[in-house]
KENU-868000 format. One record per atom (N, C-alpha, C): residue in three letters; x, y, z. Coordinates in steps of 0.2 Angstrom, whole numbers, plus 5000, padded with zeros to 4 digits. Example, Ala and Ser with C-alpha at 12.3 -4.5 7.8 and 13.67 -1.06 7.14 Angstrom:
% residues 2
ALA506649725039ALA506249785039ALA506649845039SER506449895035SER506849955036SER506450005039
END
This chain:
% residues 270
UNK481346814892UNK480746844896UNK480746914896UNK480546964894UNK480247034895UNK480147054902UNK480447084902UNK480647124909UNK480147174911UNK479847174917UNK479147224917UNK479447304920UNK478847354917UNK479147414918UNK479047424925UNK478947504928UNK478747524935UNK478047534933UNK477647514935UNK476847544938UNK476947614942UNK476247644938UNK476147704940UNK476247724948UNK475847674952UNK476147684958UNK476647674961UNK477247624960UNK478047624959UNK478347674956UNK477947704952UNK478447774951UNK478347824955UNK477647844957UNK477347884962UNK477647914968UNK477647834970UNK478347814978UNK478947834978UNK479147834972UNK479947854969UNK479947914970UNK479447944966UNK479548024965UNK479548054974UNK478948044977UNK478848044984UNK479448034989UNK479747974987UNK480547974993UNK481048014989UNK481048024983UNK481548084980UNK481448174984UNK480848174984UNK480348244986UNK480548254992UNK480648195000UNK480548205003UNK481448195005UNK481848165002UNK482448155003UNK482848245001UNK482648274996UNK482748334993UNK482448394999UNK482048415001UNK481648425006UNK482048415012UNK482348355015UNK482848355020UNK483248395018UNK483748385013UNK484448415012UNK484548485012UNK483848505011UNK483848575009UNK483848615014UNK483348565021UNK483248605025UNK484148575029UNK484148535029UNK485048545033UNK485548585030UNK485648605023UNK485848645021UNK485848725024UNK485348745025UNK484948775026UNK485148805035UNK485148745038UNK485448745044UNK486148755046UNK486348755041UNK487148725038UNK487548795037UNK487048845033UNK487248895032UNK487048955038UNK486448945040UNK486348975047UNK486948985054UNK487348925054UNK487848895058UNK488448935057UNK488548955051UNK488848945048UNK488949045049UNK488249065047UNK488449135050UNK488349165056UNK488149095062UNK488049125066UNK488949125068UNK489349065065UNK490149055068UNK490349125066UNK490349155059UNK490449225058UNK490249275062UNK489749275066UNK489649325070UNK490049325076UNK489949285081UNK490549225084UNK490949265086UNK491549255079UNK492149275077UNK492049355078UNK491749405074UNK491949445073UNK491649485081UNK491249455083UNK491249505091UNK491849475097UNK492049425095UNK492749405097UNK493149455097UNK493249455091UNK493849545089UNK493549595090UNK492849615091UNK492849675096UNK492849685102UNK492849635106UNK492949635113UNK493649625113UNK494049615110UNK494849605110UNK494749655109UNK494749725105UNK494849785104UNK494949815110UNK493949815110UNK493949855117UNK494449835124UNK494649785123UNK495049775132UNK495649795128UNK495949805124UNK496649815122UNK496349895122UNK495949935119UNK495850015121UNK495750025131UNK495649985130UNK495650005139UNK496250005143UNK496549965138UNK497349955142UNK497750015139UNK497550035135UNK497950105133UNK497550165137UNK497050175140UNK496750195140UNK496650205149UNK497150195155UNK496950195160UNK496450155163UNK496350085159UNK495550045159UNK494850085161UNK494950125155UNK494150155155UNK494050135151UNK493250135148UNK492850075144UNK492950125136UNK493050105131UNK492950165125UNK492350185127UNK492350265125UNK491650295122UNK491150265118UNK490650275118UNK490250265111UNK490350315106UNK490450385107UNK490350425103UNK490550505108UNK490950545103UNK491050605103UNK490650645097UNK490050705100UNK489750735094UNK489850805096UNK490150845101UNK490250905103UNK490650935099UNK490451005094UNK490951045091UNK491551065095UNK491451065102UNK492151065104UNK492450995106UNK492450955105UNK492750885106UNK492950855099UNK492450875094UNK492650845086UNK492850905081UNK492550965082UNK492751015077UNK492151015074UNK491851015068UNK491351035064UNK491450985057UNK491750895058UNK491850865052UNK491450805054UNK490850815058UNK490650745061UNK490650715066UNK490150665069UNK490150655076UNK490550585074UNK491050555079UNK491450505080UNK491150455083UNK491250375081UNK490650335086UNK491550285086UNK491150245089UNK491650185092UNK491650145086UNK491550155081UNK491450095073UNK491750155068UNK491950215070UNK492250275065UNK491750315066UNK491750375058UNK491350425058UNK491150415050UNK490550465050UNK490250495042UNK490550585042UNK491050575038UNK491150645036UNK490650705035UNK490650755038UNK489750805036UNK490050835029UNK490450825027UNK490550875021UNK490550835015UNK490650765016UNK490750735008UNK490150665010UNK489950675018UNK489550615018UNK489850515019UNK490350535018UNK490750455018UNK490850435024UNK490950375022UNK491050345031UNK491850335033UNK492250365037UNK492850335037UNK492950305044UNK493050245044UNK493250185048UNK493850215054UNK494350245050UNK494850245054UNK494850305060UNK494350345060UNK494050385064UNK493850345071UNK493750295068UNK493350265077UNK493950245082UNK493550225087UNK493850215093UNK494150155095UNK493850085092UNK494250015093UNK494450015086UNK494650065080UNK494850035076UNK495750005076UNK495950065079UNK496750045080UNK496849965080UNK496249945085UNK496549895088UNK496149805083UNK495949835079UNK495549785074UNK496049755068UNK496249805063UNK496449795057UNK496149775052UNK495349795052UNK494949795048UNK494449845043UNK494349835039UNK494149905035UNK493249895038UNK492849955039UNK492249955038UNK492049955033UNK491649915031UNK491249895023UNK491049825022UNK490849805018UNK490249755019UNK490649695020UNK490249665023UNK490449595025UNK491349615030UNK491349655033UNK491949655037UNK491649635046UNK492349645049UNK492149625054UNK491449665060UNK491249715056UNK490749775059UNK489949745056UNK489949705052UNK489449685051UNK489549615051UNK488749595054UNK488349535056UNK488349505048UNK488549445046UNK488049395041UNK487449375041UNK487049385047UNK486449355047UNK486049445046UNK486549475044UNK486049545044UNK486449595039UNK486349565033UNK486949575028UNK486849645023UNK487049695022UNK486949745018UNK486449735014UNK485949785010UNK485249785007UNK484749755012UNK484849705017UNK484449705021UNK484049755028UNK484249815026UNK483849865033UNK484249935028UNK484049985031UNK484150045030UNK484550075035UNK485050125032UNK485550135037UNK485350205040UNK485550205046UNK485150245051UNK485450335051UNK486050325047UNK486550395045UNK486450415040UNK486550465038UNK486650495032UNK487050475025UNK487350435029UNK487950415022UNK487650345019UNK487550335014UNK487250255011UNK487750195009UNK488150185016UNK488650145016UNK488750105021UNK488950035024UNK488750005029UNK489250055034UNK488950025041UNK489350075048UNK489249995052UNK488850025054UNK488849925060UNK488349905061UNK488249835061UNK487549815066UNK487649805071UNK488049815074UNK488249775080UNK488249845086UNK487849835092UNK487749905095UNK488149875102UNK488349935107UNK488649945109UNK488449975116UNK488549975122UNK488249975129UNK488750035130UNK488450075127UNK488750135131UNK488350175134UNK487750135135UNK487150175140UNK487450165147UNK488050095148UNK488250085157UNK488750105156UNK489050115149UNK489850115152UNK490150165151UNK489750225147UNK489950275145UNK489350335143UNK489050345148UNK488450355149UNK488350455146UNK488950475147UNK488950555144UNK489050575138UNK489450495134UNK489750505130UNK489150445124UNK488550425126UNK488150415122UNK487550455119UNK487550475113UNK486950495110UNK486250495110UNK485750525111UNK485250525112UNK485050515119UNK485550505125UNK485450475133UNK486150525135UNK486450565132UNK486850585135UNK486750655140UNK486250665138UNK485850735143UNK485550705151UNK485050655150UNK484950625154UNK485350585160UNK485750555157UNK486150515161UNK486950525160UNK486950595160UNK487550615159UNK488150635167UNK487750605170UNK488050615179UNK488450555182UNK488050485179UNK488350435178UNK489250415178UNK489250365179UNK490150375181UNK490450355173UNK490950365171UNK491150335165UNK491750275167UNK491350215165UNK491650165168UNK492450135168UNK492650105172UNK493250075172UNK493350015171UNK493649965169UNK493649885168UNK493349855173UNK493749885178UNK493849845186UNK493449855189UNK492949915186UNK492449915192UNK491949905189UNK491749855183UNK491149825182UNK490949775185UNK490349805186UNK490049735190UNK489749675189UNK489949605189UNK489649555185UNK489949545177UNK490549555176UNK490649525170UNK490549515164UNK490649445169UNK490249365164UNK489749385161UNK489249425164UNK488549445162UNK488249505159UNK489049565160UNK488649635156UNK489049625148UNK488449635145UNK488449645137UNK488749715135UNK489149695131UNK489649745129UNK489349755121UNK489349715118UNK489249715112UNK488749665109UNK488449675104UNK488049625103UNK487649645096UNK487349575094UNK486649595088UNK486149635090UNK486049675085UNK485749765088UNK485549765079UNK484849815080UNK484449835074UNK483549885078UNK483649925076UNK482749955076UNK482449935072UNK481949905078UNK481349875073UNK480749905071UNK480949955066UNK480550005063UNK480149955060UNK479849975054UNK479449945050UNK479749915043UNK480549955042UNK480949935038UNK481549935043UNK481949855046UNK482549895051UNK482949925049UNK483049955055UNK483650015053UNK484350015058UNK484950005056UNK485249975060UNK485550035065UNK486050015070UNK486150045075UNK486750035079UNK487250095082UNK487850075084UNK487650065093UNK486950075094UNK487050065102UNK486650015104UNK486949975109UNK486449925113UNK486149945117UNK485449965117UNK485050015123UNK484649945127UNK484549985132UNK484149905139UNK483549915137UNK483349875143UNK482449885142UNK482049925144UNK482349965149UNK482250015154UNK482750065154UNK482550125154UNK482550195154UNK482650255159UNK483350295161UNK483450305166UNK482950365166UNK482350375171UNK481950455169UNK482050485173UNK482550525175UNK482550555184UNK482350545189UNK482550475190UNK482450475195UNK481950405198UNK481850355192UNK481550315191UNK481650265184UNK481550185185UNK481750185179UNK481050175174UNK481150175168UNK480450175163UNK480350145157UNK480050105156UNK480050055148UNK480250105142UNK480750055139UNK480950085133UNK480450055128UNK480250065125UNK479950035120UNK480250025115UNK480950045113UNK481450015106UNK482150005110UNK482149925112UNK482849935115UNK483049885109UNK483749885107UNK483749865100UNK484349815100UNK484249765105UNK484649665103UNK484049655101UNK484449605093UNK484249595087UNK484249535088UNK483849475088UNK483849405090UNK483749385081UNK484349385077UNK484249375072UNK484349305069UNK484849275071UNK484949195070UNK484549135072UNK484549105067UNK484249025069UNK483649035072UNK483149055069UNK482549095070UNK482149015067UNK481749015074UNK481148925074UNK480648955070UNK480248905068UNK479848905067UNK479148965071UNK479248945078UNK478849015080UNK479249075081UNK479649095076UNK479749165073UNK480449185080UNK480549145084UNK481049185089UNK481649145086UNK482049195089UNK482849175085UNK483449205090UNK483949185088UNK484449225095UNK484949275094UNK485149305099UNK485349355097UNK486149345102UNK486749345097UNK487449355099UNK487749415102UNK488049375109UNK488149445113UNK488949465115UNK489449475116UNK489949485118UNK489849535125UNK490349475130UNK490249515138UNK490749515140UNK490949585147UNK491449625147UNK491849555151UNK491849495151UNK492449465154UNK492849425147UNK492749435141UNK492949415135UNK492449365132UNK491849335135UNK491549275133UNK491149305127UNK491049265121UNK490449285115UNK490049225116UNK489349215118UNK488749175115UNK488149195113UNK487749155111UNK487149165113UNK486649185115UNK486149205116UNK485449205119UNK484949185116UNK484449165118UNK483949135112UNK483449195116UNK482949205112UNK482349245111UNK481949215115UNK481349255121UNK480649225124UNK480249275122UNK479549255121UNK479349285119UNK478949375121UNK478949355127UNK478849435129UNK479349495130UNK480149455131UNK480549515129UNK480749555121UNK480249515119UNK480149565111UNK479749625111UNK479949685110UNK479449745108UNK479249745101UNK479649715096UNK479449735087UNK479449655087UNK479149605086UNK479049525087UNK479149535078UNK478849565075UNK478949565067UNK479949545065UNK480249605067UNK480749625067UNK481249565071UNK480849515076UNK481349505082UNK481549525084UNK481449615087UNK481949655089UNK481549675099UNK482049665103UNK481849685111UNK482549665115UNK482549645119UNK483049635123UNK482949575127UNK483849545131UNK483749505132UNK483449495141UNK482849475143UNK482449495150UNK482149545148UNK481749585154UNK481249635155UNK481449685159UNK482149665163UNK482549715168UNK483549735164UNK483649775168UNK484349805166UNK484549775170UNK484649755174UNK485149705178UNK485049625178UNK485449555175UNK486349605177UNK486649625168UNK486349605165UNK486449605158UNK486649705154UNK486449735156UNK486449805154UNK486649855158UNK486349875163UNK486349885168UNK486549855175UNK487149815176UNK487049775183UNK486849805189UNK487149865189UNK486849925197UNK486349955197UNK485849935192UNK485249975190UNK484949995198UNK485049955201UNK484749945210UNK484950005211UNK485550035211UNK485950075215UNK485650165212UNK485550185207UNK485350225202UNK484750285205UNK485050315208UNK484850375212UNK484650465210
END
């Protein structure tokens, strides 16, 4: 008896459950890898909030600086940031300049604990001079060390420079986190700015405050952004849609106010 082949339709259905099984895997894969760099991220702000409380401890529990850029605090070879420095004379980045490095033991360069996987070297432009990774990961030194941050250090130079013990709310101020400027090509950045603005004497919209809601980004284009807060904890945020100022980029912050996340005394700020 002769065995009958598949009919074109039999084979059609075939291809179609093959297509659609394939289509699955790709997308769990996919989510799989996502997971996967979101745990890398995780991980490596884990180790910078270890740093940071282990420099506080050496440090009469004052929060590190962001940055030292004064020729008389640095001398004339570069400004200092909490991730290292770029040497003005040869341009390189050296690592071991910065201020939570002691307490890491890791090299800055790609794929180290300074950079995000979900926001991986050739993907943005780098905001220094040197053409070498520095960090994605930005840093609240707008509450915590407000003289000693860049571009806000004039303005909100009167501010106190904080101590462990006397942060308020913890649990809830962001120390460090997924940070990038949502320029038109991002460009990354070593500070976590709020969403408001200290302007003498009132506060004011920032229009580029720079938590990067980069992971695990739905369908409707929001995704979230990992945050490390000053009582040790690393998680999550997920994206809403009005606290984005560059919605292309994913890039704004997490709420519409500095308190308690940024800023928790912003009440007080006189």
């Amino acid at each position: 008896m002769r065995r009958r082949g598949f009919t074109l339709i039999e084979l059609l259905v075939c291809i179609a459950i093959i297509a659609v099984l394939v289509g699955l895997l790709a997308t769990a894969l996919k989510q799989s890898r996502a997971a996967a760099r979101g745990a890398f991220c995780l991980s490596n702000q884990h180790q910078l909030i270890i740093g940071w409380t282990a420099y506080a401890n050496d440090y009469q529990d004052r929060a590190m600086p962001l940055s030292y850029w004064l020729p008389q605090e640095v001398g004339f070879n570069g400004s200092i940031y909490w991730w290292g420095s770029i040497s003005s004379a040869a341009l390189e980045v050296d690592h071991d300049r910065g201020f939570i490095s002691p307490y890491l033991g890791a090299e800055l360069s790609r794929k180290s604990v300074f950079e995000c996987p979900s926001q991986p070297w050739g993907t943005y432009s780098t905001q220094g001079v040197a053409d070498a990774p520095t960090s994605t990961y930005g840093y609240n030194g707008y509450y915590l060390s407000p003289a000693h941050t860049p571009g806000w250090g004039t303005t909100i130079r009167k501010r106190p420079w904080r101590r462990l013990y006397e942060i308020v709310l913890p649990s809830e101020l962001f120390v460090f986190g997924d940070s990038m400027l949502g320029t038109s090509t991002p460009r990354n950045t070593a500070l976590l700015d709020p969403p408001l603005l200290w302007s003498g004497g009132y506060w004011d919209i920032n229009y580029y405050p720079t938590t990067s809601f980069r992971h695990s980004k739905s369908r409707n284009g929001l995704g979230e952004a990992i945050l490390a807060r000053a009582d040790g904890s690393v998680k999550g945020e997920g994206a809403q849609l009005e606290w984005l100022t560059q919605p292309d980029q994913g890039v704004g912050s997490v709420g519409t106010t500095n308190d308690p996340h940024y800023v928790p005394d912003a009440a007080d700020w006189r």
